[in-house]
C-alpha positions as CSV (number, residue, x, y, z in Angstrom):
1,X,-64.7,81.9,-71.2
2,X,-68.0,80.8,-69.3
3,X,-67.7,79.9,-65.3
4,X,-67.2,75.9,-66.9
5,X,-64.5,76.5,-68.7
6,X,-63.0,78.3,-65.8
7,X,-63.6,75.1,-63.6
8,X,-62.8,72.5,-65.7
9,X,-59.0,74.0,-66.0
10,X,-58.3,75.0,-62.7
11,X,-55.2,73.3,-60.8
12,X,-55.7,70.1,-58.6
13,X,-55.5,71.0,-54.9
14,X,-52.0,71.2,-53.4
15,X,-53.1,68.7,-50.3
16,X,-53.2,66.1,-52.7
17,X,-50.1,66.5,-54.2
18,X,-48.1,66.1,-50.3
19,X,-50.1,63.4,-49.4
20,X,-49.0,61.6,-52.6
21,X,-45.3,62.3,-51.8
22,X,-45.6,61.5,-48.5
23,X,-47.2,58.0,-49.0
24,X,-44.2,57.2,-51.8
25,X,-41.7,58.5,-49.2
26,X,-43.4,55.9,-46.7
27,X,-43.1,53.4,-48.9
28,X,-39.5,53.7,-49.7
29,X,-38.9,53.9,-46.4
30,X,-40.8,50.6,-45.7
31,X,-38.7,48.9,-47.9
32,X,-35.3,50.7,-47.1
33,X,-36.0,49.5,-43.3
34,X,-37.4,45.6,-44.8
35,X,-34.1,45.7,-47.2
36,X,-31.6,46.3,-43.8
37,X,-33.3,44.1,-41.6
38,X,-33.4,41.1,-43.8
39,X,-29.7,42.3,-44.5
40,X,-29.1,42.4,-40.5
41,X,-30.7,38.8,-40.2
42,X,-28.4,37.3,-43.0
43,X,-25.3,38.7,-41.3
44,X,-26.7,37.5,-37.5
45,X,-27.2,34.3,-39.1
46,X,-23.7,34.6,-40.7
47,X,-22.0,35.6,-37.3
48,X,-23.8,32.5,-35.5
49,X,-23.2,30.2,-37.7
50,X,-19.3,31.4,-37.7
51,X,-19.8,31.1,-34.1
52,X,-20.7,27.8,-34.1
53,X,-18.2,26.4,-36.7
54,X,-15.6,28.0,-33.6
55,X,-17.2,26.5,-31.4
56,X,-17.4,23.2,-33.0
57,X,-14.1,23.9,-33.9
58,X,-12.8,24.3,-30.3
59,X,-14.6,21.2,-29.0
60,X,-13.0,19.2,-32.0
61,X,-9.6,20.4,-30.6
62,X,-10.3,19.6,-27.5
63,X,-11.3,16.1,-28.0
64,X,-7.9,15.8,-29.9
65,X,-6.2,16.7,-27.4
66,X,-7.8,14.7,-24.9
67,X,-7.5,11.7,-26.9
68,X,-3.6,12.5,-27.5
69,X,-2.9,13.0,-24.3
70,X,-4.3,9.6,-22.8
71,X,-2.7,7.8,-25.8
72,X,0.3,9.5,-24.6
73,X,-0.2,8.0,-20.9
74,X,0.0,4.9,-22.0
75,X,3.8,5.4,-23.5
76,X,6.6,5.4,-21.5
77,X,7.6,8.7,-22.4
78,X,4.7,10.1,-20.8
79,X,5.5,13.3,-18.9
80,X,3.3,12.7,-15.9
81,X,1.1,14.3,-13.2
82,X,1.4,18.1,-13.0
83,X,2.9,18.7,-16.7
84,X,0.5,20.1,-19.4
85,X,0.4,19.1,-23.1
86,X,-0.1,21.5,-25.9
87,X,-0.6,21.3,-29.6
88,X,-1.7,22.7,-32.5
89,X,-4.6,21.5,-35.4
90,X,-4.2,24.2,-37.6
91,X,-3.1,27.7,-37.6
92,X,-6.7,28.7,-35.7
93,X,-7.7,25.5,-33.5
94,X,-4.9,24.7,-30.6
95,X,-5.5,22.3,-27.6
96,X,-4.0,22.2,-23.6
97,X,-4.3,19.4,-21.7
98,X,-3.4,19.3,-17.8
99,X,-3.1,15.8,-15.9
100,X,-3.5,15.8,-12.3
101,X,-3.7,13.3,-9.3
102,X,-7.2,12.5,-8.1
103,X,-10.5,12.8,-8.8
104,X,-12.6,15.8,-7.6
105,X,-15.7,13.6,-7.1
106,X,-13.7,11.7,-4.3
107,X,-13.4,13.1,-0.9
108,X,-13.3,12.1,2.7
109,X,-15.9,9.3,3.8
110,X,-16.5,8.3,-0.1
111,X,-16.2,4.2,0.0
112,X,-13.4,4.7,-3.2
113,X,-11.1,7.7,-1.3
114,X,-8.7,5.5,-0.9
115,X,-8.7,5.2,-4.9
116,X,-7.8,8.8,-5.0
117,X,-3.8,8.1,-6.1
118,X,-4.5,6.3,-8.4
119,X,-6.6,8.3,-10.7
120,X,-5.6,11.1,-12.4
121,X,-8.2,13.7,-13.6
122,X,-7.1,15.1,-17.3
123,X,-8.8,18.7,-18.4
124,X,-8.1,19.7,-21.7
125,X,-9.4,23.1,-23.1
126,X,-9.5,23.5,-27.3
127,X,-9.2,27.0,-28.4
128,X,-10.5,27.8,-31.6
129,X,-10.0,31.5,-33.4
130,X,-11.7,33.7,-36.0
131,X,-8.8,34.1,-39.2
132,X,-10.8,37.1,-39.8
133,X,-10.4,38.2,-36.2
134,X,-7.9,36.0,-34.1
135,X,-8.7,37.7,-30.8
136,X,-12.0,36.1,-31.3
137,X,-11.6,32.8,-30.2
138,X,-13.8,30.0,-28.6
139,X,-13.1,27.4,-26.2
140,X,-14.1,24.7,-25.2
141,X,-13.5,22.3,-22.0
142,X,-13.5,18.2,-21.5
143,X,-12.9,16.6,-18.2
144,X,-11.6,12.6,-18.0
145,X,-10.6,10.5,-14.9
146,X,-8.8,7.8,-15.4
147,X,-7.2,4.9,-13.0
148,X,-4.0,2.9,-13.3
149,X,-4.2,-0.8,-13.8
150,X,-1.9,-2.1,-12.1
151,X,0.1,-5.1,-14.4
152,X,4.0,-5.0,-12.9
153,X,5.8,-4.4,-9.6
154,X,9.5,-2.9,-9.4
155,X,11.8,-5.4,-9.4
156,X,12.6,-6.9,-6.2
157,X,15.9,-8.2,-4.4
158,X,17.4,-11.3,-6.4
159,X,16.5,-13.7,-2.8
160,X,12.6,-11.7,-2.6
161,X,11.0,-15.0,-4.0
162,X,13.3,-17.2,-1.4
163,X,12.3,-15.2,1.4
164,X,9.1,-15.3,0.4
165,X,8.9,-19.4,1.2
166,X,9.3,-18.6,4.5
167,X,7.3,-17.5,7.7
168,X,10.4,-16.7,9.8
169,X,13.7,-16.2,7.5
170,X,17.1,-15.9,8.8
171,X,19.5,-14.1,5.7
172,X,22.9,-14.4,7.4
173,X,24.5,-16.6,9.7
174,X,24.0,-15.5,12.9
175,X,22.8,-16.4,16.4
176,X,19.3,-18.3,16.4
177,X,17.9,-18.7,19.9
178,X,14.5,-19.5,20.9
179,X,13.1,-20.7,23.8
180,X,9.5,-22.5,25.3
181,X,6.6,-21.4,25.4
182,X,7.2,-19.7,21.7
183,X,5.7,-20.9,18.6
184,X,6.1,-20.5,15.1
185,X,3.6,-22.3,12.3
186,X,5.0,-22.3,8.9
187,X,8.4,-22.9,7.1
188,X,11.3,-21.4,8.8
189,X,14.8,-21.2,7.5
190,X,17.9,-21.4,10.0
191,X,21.4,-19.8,8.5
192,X,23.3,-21.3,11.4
193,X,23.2,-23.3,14.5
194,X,19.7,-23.8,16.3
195,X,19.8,-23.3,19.9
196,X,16.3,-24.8,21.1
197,X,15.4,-24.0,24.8
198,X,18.8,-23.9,26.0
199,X,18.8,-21.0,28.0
200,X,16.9,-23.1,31.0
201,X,19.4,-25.1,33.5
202,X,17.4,-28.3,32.7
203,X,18.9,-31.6,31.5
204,X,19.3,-32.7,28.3
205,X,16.6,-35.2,29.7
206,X,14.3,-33.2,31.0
207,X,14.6,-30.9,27.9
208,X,14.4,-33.3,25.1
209,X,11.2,-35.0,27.7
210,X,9.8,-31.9,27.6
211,X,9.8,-31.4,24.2
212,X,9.4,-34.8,22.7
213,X,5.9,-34.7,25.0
214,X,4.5,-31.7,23.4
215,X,4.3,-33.8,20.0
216,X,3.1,-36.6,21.7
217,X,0.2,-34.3,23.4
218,X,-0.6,-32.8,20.0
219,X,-1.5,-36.6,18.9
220,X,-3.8,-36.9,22.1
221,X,-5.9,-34.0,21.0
222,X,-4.4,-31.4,23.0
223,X,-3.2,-28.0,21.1
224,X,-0.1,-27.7,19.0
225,X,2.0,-26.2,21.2
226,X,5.7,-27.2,19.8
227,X,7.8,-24.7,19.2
228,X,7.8,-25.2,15.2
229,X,5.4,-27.0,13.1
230,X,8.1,-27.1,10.4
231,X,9.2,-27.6,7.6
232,X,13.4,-26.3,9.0
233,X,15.9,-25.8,6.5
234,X,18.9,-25.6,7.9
235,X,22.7,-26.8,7.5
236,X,23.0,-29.4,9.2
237,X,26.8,-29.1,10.1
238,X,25.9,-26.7,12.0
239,X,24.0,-28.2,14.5
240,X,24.9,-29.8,17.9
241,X,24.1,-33.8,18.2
242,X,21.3,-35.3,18.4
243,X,19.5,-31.8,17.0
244,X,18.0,-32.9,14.2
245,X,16.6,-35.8,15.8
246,X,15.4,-34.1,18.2
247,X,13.6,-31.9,15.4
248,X,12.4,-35.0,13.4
249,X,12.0,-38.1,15.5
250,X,11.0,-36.6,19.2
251,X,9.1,-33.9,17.9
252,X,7.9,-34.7,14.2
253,X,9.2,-31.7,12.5
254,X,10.6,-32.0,8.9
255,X,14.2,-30.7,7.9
256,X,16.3,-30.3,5.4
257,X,19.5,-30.0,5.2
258,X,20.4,-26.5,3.4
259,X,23.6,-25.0,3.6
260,X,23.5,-21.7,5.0
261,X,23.3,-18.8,2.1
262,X,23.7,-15.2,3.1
263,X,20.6,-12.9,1.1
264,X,22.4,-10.6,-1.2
265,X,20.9,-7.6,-3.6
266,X,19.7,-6.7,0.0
267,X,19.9,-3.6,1.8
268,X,18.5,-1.0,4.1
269,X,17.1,2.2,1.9
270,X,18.6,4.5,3.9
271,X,16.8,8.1,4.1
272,X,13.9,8.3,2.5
273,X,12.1,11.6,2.0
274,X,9.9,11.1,-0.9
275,X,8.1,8.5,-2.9
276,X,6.0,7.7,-5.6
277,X,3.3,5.0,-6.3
278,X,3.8,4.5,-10.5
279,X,5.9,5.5,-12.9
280,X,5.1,9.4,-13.7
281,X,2.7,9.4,-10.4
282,X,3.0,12.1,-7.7
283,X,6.0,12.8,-5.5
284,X,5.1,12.6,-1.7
285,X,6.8,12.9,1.6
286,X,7.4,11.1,3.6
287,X,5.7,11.6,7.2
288,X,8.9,12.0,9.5
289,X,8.0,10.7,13.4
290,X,9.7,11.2,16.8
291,X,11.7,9.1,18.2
292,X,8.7,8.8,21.3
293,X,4.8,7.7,20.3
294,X,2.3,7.3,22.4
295,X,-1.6,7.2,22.0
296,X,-1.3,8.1,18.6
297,X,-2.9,6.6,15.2
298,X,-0.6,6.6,12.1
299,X,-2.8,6.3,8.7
300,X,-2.6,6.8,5.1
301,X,-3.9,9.6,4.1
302,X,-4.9,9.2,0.1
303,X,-3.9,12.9,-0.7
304,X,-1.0,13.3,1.0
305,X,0.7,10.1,2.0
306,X,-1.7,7.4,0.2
307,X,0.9,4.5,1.2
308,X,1.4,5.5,5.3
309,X,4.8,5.5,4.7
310,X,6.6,7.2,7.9
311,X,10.3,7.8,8.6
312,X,12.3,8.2,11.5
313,X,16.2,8.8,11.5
314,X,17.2,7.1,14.7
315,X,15.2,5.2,17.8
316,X,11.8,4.7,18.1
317,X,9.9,4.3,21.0
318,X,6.5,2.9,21.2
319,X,4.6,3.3,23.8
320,X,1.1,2.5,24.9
321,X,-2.0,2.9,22.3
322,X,0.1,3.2,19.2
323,X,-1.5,2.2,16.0
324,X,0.4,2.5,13.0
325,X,-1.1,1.3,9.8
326,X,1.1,1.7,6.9
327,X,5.3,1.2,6.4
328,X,7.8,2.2,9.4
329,X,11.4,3.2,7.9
330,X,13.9,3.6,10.2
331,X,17.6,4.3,9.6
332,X,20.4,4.3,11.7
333,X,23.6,1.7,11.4
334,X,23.6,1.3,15.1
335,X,20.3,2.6,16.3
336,X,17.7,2.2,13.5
337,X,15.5,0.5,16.3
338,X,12.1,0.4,17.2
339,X,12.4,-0.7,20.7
340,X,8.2,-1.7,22.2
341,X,7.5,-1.6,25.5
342,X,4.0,-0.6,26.1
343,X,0.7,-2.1,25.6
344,X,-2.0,-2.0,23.1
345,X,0.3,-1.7,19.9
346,X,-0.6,-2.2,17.0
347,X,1.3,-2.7,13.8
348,X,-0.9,-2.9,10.3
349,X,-0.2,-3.2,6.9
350,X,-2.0,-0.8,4.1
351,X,-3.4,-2.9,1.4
352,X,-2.5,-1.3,-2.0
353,X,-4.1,-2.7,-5.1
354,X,-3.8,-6.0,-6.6
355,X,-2.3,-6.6,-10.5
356,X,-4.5,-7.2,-13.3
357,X,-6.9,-10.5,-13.1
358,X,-5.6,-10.8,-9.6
359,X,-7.9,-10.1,-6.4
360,X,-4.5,-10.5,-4.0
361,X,-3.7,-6.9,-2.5
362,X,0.0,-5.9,-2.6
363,X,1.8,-5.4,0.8
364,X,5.2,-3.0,2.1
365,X,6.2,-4.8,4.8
366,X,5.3,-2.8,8.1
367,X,8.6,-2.6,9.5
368,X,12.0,-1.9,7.4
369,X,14.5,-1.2,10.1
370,X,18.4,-0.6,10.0
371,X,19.4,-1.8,13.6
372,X,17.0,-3.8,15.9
373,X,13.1,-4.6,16.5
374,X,13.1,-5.5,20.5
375,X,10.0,-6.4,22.7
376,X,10.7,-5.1,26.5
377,X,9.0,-7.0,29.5
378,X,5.2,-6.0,30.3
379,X,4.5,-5.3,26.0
380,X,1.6,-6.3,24.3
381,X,2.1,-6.2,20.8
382,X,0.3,-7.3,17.2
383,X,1.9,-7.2,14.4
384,X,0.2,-8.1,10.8
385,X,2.2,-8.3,8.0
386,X,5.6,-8.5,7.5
387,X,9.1,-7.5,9.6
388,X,12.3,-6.8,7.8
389,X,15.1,-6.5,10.3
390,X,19.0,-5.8,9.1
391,X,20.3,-6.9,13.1
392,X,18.3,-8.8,15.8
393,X,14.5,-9.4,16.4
394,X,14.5,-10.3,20.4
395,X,12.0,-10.6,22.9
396,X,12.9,-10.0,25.7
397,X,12.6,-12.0,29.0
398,X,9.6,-11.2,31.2
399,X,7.1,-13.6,32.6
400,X,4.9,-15.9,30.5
401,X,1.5,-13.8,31.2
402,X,2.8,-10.4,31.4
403,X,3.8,-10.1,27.9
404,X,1.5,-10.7,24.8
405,X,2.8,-10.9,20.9
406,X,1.1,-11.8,18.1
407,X,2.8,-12.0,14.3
408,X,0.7,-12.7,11.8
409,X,2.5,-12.4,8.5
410,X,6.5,-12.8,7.8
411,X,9.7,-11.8,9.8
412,X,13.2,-11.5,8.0
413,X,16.0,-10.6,10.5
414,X,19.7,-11.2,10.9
415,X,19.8,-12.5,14.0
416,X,16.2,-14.1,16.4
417,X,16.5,-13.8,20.3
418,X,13.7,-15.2,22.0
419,X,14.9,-14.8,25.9
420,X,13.4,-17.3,28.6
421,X,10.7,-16.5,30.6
422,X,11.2,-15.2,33.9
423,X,9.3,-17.6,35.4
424,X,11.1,-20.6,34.6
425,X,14.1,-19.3,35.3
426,X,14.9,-22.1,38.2
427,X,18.4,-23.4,39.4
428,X,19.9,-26.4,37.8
429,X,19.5,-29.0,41.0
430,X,15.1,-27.6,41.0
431,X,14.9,-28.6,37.9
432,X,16.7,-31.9,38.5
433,X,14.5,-32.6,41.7
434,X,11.3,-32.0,39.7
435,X,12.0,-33.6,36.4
436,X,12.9,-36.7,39.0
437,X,9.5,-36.4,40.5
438,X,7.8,-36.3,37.6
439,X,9.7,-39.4,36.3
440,X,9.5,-41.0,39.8
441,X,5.4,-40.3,39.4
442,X,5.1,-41.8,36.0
443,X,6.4,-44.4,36.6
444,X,4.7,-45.5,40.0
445,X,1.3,-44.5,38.9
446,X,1.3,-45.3,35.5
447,X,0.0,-48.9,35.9
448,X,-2.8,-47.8,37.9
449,X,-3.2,-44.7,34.8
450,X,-3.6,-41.8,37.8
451,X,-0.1,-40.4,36.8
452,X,0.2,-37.0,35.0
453,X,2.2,-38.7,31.5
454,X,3.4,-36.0,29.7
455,X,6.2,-33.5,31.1
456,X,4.6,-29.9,29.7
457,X,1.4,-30.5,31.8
458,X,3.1,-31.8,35.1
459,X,5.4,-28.9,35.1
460,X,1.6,-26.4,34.7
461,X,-0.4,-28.5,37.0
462,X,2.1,-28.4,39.7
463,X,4.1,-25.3,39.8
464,X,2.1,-22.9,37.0
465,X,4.7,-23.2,33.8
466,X,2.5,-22.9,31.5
467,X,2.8,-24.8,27.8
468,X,0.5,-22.5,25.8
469,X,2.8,-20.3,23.5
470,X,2.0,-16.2,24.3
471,X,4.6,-15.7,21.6
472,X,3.5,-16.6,18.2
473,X,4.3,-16.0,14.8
474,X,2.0,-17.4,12.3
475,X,1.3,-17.1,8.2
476,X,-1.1,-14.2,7.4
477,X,-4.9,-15.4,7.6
478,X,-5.5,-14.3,3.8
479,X,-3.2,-14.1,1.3
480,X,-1.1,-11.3,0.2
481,X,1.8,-10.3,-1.9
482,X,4.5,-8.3,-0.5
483,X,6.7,-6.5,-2.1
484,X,10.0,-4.6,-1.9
485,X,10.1,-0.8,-2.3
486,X,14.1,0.3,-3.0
487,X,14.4,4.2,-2.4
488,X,14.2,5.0,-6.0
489,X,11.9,3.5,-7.3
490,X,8.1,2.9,-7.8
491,X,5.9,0.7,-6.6
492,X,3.9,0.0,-9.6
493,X,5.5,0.1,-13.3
494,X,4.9,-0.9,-16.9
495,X,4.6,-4.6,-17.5
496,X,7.1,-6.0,-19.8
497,X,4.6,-6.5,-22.5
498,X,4.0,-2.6,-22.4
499,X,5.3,0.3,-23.6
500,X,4.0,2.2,-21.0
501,X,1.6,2.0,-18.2
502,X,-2.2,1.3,-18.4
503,X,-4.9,3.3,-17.9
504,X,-9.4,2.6,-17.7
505,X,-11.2,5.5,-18.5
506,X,-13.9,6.1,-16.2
507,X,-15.4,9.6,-17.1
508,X,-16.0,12.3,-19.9
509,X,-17.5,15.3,-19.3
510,X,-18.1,18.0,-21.1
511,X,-18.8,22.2,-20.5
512,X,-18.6,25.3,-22.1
């Protein structure tokens, strides 16, 4: 064998051979590591998109249940504030739904707090799990605020609406006293026998003189200062002689004769620790007073007592530089009183809001007392809205500058007491003397027109009796509806027409 031969067969080197093997391992390996990261991506991809179908999942749940559960506010099985409402889409997708009162985006010094009772903030979560893994489960949260609309008030006392025609309503036949300078403007209705400025030792001259001139001043273009400006219902049976003409001819007040009709479906509430403003709404309690205030401010607060309502078992004492805005309850059988006897008080309604395709606000009356509402000597008092009284609304006697009050609004009492003022109280011959001066004066000078002609300003010129009324109860400036709140029950609740209250949505939100 020649040295060719011997080359030609010899065996390839072995470094070839591993390098070979080593690039085929390489490649398999490539495409092991390809073949488990594309199967890695398909099963990522497979997990997200199960994660999204739960997720979508949980959102449609909770959007379910959102919708449900206002639907369900508008029934009148509704559960109300502070329940929670559950349910279930499937075997895997469930829903929870909480209603509470308010509206987290209102707070303190926001122009729509006061709107805070009468929203009610809805959260409902959906829940959504994995069937191949049901402790993997996805949720998913809406937020909603809705508002009551108002369309229906509780029902009211079967005489509300009569009461309602008058500025100063007497509901049982009691004693009815007033006495000059007082004035009332608006209907009044009398349940028994009027007793007009009788508590002066005048004449029935000088009485009927006086008062016949104040209409006649009030045609000469000098204020309306007669005690009424009418109409007067009252039974006229019960009236001394020559009242009603008094009312009508001297003084040019209307009347009618109405025969006297006790208010039933009427009564004191009694104790009243709690309330609520709609059907399903919020209990609250009731703010409970002493039976002494003095510079003090009473207000509503719209998350804990939204109406200002504020109770007292027994007297009340106001004092100077008391505000209360709101609804003063007062119970007692023979001393539910608030007795006034200071200065700068102040007695306010809360305006709550109007019904439906109204813009007139909604009133409690400011005042819902059990005995007596009395105005001592010295008291300056304003009073808007309206008084409900089950025993005697008196002013008391004091002189005709020292004492100030003001009603604007309504008053419903048993019995009215407005004493004399001190500073007419004279003896029955000073009162003769001066009445014959005047008359005596009139009479010389009134050819020569230098005499004082009418009574009223005679008596201010010369001795300081002053016509103009410091005692006034007029009609409220704007108008209003009030309303009657019984112990039990709500202010606001479904109308008629409804099956259950009404509600606006005013917000959706959603988060994760």
């Amino acid at each position: 064998m020649t040295d060719s031969d011997r080359q030609l067969s010899a065996p390839p080197p072995v470094g070839r051979r591993g390098m070979a093997l080593l690039v085929v391992l390489l490649l398999i390996s490539m495409a092991l590591g390809l073949s488990y990261a594309a199967m890695r991506s398909q099963y990522m991809a497979l997990l997200i998109h199960r994660n999204f179908d739960r997720r979508a999942s949980a959102r449609q749940a909770a959007v379910t249940g959102l919708t449900i559960a206002i639907k369900k506010m508008h029934k009148s099985d509704w559960a109300g504030v502070d329940t929670t409402l559950t349910g279930s889409l499937g075997s895997y997708e469930s829903f929870q739904v909480t209603y509470t009162t308010g509206d987290q985006s209102l707070h303190s010094g926001h122009p729509d707090y006061e709107n805070f009772p009468y929203r009610v903030t809805l959260l409902s979560t959906g829940y959504a799990a994995d069937p191949d893994n049901p402790t993997c489960i996805a949720t998913h949260q809406i937020r909603a605020v809705v508002r009551l609309i108002p369309r229906a008030l509780a029902d009211e006392p079967a005489n509300w609406d009569e009461m309602m025609k008058y500025v100063l309503y007497q509901y049982k036949d009691r004693a009815f006293k007033i006495n000059v300078p007082f004035r009332v403007e608006g209907p009044v209705r009398v349940q028994k026998k009027l007793r007009l400025a009788e508590a002066y030792p005048w004449s029935n001259s000088a009485r009927e003189r006086y008062l016949g001139d104040l209409n006649a001043m009030r045609l000469t273009g000098y204020p309306d200062w007669r005690p009424f400006d009418g109409p007067i219902d009252l039974p006229y049976n019960e009236q001394s002689a020559g009242t009603i003409a008094l009312l009508g001819t001297a003084m040019g007040i209307p009347t009618s004769d109405v025969h006297k009709q006790n208010a039933t479906d009427w009564s004191h509430p009694g104790s009243l620790t709690t309330y609520q403003i709609y059907t399903g709404g919020k209990t609250y309690s009731v703010q409970t007073l002493s039976g002494s205030l003095s510079d003090v401010t009473l207000e509503p607060d719209p998350e804990t007592n939204p109406l200002g309502i504020y109770y007292r078992s027994g007297r009340v004492w106001l004092h100077d530089n008391v505000t209360v805005r709101g609804t003063l309850v007062v119970k007692g059988s023979w001393n539910g009183d608030v007795f006034i006897n200071g200065k700068n008080v102040h007695l306010v309604p809360h305006d709550l809001p109007p019904l439906e395709n109204t813009d007139v606000p909604i009133q409690l009356p400011v005042m819902v007392l059990q005995d007596d509402f009395r105005i001592y000597p010295d008291a300056d008092v304003s009073v808007t809205g309206m008084l409900t009284i089950w025993d005697e609304f008196e002013v008391k006697s004091d002189n005709q500058h020292d004492m100030v009050v003001a009603i604007q609004g309504r008053v419903v009492a048993e019995e009215i007491l407005i004493r004399r003022r001190c500073d007419w109280v004279k003896w029955t011959d000073w009162w003769t003397e001066e009445y014959d001066e005047f008359t005596d004066q009139d009479e010389e000078e009134e050819e020569e027109e230098e005499g004082i002609p009418y009574f009223p300003v005679w008596l201010n010129q010369v001795h300081g009796l002053d016509p103009n009324p410091r005692l006034t109860i007029k009609p409220e400036s704007n108008e209003v509806r009030y309303h009657w709140k019984k112990a039990d029950d709500p202010v606001y609740v479904p109308h008629p027409d409804d099956d259950g209250l009404r509600w606006d949505l005013l917000e959706w939100t959603e988060n994760q």
